[in-house]
mmCIF file of the N, C-alpha and C atoms, coordinates in Angstrom:
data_MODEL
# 
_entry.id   MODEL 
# 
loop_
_atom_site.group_PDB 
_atom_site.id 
_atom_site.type_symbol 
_atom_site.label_atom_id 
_atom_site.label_alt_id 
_atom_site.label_comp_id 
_atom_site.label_asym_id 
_atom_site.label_entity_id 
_atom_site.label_seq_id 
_atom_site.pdbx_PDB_ins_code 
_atom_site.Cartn_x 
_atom_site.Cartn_y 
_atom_site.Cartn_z 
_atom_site.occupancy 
_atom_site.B_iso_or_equiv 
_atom_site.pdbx_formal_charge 
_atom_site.auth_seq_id 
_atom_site.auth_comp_id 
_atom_site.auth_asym_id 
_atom_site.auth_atom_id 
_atom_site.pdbx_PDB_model_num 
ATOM 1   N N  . UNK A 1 1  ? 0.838  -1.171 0.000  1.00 0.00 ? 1  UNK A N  1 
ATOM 2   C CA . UNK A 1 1  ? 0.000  0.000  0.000  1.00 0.00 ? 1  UNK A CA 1 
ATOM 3   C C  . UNK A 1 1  ? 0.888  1.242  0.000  1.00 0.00 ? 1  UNK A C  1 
ATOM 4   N N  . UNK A 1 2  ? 0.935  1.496  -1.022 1.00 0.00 ? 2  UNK A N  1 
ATOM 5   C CA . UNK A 1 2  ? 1.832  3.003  -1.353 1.00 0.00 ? 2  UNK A CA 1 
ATOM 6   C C  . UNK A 1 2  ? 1.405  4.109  -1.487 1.00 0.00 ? 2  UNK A C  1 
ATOM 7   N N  . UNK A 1 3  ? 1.472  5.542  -0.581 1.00 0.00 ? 3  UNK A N  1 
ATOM 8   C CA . UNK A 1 3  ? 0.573  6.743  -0.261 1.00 0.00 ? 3  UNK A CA 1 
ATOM 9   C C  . UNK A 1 3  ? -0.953 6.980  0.466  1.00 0.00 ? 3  UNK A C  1 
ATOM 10  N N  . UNK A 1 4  ? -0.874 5.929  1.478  1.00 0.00 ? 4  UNK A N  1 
ATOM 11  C CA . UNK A 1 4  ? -1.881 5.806  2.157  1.00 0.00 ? 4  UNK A CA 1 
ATOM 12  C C  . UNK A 1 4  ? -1.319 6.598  3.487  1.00 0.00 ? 4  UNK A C  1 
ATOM 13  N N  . UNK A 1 5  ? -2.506 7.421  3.791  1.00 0.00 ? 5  UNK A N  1 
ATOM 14  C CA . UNK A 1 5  ? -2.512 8.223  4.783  1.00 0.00 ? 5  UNK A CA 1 
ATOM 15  C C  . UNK A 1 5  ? -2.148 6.988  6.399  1.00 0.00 ? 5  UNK A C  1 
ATOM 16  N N  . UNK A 1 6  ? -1.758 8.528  7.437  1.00 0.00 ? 6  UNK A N  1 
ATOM 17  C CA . UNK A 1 6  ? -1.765 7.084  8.191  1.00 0.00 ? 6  UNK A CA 1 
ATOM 18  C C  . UNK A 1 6  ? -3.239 7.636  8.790  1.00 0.00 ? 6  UNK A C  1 
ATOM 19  N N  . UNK A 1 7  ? -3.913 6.368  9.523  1.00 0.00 ? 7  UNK A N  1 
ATOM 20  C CA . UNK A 1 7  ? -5.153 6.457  10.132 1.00 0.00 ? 7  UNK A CA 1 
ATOM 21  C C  . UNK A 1 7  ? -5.107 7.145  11.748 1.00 0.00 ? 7  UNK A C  1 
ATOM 22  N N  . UNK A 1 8  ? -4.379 7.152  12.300 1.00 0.00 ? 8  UNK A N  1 
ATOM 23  C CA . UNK A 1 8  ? -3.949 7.456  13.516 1.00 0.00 ? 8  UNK A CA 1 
ATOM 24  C C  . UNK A 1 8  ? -2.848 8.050  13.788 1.00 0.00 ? 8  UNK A C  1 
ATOM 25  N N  . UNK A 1 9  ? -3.097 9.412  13.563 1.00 0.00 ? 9  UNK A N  1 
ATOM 26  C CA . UNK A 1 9  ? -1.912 10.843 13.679 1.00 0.00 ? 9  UNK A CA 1 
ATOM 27  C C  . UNK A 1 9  ? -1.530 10.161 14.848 1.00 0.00 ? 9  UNK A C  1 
ATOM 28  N N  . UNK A 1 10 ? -0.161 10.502 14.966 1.00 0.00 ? 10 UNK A N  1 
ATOM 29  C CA . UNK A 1 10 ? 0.467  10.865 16.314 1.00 0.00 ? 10 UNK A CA 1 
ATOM 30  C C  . UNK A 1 10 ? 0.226  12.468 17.231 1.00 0.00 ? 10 UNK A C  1 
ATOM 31  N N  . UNK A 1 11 ? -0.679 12.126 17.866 1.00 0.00 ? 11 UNK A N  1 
ATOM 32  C CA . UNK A 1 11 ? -0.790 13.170 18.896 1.00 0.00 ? 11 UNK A CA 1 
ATOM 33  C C  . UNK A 1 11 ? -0.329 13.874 19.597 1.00 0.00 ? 11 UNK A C  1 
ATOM 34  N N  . UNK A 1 12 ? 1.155  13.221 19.925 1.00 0.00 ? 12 UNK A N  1 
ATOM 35  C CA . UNK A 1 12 ? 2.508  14.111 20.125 1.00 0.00 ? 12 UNK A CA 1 
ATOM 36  C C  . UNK A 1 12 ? 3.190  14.574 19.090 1.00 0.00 ? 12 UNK A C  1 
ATOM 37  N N  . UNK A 1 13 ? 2.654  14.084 18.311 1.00 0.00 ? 13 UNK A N  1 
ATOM 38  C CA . UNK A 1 13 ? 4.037  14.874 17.417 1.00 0.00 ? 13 UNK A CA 1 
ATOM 39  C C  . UNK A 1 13 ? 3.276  16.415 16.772 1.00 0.00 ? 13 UNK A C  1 
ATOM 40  N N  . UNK A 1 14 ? 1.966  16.292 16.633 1.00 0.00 ? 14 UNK A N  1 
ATOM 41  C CA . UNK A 1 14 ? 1.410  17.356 16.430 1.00 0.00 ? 14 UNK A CA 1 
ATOM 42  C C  . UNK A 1 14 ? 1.277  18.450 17.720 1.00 0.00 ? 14 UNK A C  1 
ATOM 43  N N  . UNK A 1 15 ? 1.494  18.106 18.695 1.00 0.00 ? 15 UNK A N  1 
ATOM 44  C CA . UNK A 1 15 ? 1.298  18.996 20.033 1.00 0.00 ? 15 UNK A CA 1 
ATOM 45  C C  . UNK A 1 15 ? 2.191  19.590 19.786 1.00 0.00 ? 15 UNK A C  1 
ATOM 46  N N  . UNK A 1 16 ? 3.707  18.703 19.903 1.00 0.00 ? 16 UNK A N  1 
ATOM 47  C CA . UNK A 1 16 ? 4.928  19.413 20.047 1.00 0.00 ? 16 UNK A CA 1 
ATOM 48  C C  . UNK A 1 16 ? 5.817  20.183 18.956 1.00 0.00 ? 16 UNK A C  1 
ATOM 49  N N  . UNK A 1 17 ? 4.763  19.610 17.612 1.00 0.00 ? 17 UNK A N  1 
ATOM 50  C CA . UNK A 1 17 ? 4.812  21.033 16.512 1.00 0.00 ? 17 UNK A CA 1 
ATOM 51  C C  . UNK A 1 17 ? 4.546  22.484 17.006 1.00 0.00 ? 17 UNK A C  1 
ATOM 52  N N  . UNK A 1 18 ? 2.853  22.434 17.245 1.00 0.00 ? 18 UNK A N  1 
ATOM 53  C CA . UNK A 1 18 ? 2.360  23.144 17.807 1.00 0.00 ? 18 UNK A CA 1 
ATOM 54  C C  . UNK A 1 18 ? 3.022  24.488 19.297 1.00 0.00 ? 18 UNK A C  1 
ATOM 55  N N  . UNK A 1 19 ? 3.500  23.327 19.891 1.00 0.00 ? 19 UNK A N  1 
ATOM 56  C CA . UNK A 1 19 ? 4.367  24.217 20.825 1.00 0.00 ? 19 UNK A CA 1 
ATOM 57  C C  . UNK A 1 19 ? 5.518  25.168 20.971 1.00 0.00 ? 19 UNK A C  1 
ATOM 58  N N  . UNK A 1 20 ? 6.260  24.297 19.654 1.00 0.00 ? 20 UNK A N  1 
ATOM 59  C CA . UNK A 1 20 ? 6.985  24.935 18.837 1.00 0.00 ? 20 UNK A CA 1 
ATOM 60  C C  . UNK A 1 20 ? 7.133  26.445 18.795 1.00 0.00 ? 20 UNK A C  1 
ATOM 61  N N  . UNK A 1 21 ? 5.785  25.738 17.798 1.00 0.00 ? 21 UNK A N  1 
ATOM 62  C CA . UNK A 1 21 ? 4.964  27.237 16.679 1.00 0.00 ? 21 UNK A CA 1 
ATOM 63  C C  . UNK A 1 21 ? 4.991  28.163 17.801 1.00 0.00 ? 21 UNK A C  1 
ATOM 64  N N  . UNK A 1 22 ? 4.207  28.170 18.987 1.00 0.00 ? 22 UNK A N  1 
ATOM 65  C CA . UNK A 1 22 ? 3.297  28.604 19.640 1.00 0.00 ? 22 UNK A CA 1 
ATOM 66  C C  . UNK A 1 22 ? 4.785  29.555 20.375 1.00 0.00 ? 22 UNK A C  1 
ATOM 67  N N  . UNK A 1 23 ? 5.992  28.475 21.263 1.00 0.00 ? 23 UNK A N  1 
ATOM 68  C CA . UNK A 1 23 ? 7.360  29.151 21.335 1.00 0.00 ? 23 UNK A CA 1 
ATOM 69  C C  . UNK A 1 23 ? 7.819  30.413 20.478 1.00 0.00 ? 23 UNK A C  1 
ATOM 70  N N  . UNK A 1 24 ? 7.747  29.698 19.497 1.00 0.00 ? 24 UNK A N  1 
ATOM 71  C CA . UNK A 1 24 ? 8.512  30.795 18.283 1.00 0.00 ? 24 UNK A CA 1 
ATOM 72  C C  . UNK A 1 24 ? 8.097  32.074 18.373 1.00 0.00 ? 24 UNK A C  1 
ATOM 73  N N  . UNK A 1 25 ? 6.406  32.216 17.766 1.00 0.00 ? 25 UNK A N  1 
ATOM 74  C CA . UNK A 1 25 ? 5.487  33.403 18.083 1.00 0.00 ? 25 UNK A CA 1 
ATOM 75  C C  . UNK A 1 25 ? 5.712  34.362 18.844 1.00 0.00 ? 25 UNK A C  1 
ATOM 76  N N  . UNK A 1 26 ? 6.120  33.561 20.539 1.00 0.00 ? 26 UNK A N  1 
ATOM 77  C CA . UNK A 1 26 ? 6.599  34.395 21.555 1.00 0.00 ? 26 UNK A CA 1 
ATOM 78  C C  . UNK A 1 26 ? 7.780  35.337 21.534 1.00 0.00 ? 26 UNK A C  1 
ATOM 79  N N  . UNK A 1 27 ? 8.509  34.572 20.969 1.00 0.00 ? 27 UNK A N  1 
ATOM 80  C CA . UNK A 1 27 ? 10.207 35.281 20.820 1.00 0.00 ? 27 UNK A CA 1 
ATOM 81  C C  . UNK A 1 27 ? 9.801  36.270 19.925 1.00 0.00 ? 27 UNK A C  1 
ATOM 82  N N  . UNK A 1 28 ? 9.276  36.003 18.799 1.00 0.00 ? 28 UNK A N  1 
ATOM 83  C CA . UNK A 1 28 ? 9.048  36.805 17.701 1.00 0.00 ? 28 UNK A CA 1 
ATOM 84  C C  . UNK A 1 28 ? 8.838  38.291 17.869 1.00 0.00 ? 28 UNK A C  1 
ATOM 85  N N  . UNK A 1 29 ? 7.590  38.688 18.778 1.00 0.00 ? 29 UNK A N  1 
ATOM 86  C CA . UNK A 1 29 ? 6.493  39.607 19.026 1.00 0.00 ? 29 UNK A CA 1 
ATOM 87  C C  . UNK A 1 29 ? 7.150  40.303 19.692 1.00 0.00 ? 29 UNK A C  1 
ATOM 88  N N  . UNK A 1 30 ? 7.161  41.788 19.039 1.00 0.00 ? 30 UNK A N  1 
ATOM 89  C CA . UNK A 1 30 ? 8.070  42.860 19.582 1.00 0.00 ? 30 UNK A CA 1 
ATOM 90  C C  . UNK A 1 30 ? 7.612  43.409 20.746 1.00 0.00 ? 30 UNK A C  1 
ATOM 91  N N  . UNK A 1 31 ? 8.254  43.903 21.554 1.00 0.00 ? 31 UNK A N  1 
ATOM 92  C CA . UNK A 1 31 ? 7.889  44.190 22.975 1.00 0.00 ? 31 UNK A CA 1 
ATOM 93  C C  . UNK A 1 31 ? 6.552  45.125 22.999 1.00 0.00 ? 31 UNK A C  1 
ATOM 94  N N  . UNK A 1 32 ? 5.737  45.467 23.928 1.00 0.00 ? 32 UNK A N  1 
ATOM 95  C CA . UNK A 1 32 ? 4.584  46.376 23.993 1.00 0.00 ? 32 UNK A CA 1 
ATOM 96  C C  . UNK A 1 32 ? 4.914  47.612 24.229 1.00 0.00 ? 32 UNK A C  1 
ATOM 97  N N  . UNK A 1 33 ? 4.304  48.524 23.622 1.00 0.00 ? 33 UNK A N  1 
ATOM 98  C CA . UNK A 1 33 ? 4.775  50.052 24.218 1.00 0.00 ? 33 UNK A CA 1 
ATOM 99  C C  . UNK A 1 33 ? 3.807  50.506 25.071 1.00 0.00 ? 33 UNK A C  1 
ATOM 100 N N  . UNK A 1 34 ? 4.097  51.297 25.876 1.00 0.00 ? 34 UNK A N  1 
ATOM 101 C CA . UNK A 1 34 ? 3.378  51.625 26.777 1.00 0.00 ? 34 UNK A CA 1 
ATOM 102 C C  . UNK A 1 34 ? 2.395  53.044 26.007 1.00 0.00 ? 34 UNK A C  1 
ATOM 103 N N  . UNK A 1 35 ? 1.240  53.392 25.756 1.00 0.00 ? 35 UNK A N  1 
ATOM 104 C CA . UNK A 1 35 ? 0.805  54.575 25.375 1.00 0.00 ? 35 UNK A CA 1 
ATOM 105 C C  . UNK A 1 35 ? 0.521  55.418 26.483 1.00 0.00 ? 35 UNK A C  1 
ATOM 106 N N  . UNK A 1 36 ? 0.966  55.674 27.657 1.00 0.00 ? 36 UNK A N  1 
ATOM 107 C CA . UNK A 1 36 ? 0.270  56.009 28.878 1.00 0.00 ? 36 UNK A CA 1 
ATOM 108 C C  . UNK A 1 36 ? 1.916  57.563 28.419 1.00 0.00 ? 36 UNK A C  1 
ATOM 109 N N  . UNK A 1 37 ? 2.802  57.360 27.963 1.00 0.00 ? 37 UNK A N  1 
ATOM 110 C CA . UNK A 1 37 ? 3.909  58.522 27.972 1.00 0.00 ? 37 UNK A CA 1 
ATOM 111 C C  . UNK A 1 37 ? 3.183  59.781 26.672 1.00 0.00 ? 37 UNK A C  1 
ATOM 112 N N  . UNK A 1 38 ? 2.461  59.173 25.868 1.00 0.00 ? 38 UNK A N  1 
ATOM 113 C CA . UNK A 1 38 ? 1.933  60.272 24.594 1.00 0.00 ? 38 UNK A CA 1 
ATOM 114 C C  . UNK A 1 38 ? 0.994  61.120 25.210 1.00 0.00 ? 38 UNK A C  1 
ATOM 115 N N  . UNK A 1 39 ? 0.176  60.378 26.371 1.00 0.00 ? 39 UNK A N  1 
ATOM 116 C CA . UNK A 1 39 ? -1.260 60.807 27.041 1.00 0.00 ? 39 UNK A CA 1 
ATOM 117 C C  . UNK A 1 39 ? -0.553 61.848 27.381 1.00 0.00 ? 39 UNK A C  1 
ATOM 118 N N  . UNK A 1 40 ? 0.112  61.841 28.662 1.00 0.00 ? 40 UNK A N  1 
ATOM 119 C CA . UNK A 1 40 ? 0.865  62.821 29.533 1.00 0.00 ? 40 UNK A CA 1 
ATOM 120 C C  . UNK A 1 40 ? 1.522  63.765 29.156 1.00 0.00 ? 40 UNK A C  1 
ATOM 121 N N  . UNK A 1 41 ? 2.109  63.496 27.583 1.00 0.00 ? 41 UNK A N  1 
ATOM 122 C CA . UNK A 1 41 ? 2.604  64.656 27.064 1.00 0.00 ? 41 UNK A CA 1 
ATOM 123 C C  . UNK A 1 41 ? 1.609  65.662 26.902 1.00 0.00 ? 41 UNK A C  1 
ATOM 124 N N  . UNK A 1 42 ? 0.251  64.673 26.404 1.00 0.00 ? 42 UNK A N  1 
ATOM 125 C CA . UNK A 1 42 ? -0.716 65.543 25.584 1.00 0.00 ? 42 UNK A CA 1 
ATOM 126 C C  . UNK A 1 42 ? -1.378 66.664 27.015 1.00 0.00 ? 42 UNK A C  1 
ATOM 127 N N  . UNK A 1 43 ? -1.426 65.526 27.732 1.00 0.00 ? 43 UNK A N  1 
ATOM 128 C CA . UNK A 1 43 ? -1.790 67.004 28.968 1.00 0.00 ? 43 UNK A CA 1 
ATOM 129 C C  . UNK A 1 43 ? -1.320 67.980 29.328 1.00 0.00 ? 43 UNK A C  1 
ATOM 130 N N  . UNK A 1 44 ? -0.116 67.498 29.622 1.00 0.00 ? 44 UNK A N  1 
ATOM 131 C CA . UNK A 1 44 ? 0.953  68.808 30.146 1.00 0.00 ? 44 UNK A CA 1 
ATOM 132 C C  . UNK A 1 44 ? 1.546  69.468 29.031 1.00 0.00 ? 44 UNK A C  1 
ATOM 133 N N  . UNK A 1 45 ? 1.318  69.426 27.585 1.00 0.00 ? 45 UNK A N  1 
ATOM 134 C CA . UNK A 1 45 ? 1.469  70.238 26.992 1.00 0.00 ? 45 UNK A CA 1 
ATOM 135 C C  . UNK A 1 45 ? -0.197 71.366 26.478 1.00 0.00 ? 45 UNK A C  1 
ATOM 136 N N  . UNK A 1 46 ? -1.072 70.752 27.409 1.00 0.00 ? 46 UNK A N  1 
ATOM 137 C CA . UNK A 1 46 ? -2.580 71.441 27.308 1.00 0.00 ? 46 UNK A CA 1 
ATOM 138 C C  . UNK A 1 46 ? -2.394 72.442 28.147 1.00 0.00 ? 46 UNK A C  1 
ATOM 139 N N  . UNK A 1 47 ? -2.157 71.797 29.259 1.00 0.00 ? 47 UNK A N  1 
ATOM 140 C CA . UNK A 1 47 ? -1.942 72.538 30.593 1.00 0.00 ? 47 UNK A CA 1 
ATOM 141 C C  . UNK A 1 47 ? -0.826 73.879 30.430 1.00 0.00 ? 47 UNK A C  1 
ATOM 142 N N  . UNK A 1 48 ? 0.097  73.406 29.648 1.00 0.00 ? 48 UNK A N  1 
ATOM 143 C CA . UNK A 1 48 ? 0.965  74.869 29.583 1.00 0.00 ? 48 UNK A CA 1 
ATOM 144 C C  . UNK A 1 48 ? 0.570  75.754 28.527 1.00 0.00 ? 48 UNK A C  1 
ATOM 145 N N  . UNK A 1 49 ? -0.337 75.307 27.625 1.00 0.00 ? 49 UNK A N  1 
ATOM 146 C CA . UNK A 1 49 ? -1.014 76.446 26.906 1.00 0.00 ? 49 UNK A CA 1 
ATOM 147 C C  . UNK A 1 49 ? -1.907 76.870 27.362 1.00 0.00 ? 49 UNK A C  1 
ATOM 148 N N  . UNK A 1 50 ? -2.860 76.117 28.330 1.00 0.00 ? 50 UNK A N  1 
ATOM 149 C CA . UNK A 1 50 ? -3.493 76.894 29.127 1.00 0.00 ? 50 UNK A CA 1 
ATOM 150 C C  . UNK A 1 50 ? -3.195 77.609 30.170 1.00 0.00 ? 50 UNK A C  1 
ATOM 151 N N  . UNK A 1 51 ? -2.158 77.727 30.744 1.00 0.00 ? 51 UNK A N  1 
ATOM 152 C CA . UNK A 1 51 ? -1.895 78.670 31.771 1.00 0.00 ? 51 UNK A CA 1 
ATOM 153 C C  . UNK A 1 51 ? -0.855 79.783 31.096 1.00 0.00 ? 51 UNK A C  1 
ATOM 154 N N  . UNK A 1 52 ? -0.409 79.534 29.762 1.00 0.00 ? 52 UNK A N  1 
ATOM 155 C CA . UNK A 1 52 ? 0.111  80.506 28.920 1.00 0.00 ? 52 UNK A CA 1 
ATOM 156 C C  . UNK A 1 52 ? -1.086 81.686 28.333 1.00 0.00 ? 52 UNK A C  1 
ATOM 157 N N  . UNK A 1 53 ? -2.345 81.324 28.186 1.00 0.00 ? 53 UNK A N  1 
ATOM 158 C CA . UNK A 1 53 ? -2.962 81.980 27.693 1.00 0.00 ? 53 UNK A CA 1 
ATOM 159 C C  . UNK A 1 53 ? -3.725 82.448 28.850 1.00 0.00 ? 53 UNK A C  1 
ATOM 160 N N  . UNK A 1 54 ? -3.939 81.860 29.859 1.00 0.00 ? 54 UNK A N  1 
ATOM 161 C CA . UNK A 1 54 ? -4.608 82.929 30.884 1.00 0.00 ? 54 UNK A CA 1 
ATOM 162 C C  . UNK A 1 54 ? -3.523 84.115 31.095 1.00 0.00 ? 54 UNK A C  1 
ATOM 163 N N  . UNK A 1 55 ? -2.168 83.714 31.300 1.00 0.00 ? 55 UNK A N  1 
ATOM 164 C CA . UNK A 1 55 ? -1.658 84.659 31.870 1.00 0.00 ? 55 UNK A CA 1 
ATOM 165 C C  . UNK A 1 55 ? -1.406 85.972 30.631 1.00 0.00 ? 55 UNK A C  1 
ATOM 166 N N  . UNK A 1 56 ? -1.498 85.726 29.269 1.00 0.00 ? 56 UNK A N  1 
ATOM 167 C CA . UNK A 1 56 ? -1.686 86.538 28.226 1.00 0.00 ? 56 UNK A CA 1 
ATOM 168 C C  . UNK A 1 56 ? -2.788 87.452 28.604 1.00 0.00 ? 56 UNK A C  1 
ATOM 169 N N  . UNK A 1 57 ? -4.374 86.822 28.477 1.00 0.00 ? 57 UNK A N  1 
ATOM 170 C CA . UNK A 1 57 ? -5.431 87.269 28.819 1.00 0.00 ? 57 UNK A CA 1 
ATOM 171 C C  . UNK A 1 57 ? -5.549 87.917 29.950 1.00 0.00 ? 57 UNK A C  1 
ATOM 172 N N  . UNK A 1 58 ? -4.974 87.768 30.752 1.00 0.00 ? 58 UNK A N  1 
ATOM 173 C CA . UNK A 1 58 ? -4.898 88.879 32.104 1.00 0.00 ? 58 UNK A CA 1 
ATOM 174 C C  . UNK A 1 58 ? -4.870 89.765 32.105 1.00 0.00 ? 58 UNK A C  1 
# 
């Protein structure tokens, strides 16, 4: 019987593909940035135009 599937995958060997994969992915994936440093700019650069323009308006 020549090119017959087999009937009964090996169940480890597909896990530990899988884990592999799943390893690799990890290493891969570039670190997270934090967006919490853009926020803070955006305030405290609100905040100093607003206390720039009150003190104009005075």
């Amino acid at each position: 019987m020549l090119g017959m599937a087999e009937q009964h995958p090996d169940p480890a060997g597909s896990t530990q593909q899988f884990r592999a994969f799943a390893h690799q992915n990890e290493q891969e994936a570039p670190p997270k940035r934090s967006n919490v440093l853009p926020i803070v700019a955006i305030v405290v650069a609100l905040a100093v135009v607003a206390v720039a323009a009150y003190l104009l308006l005075k």
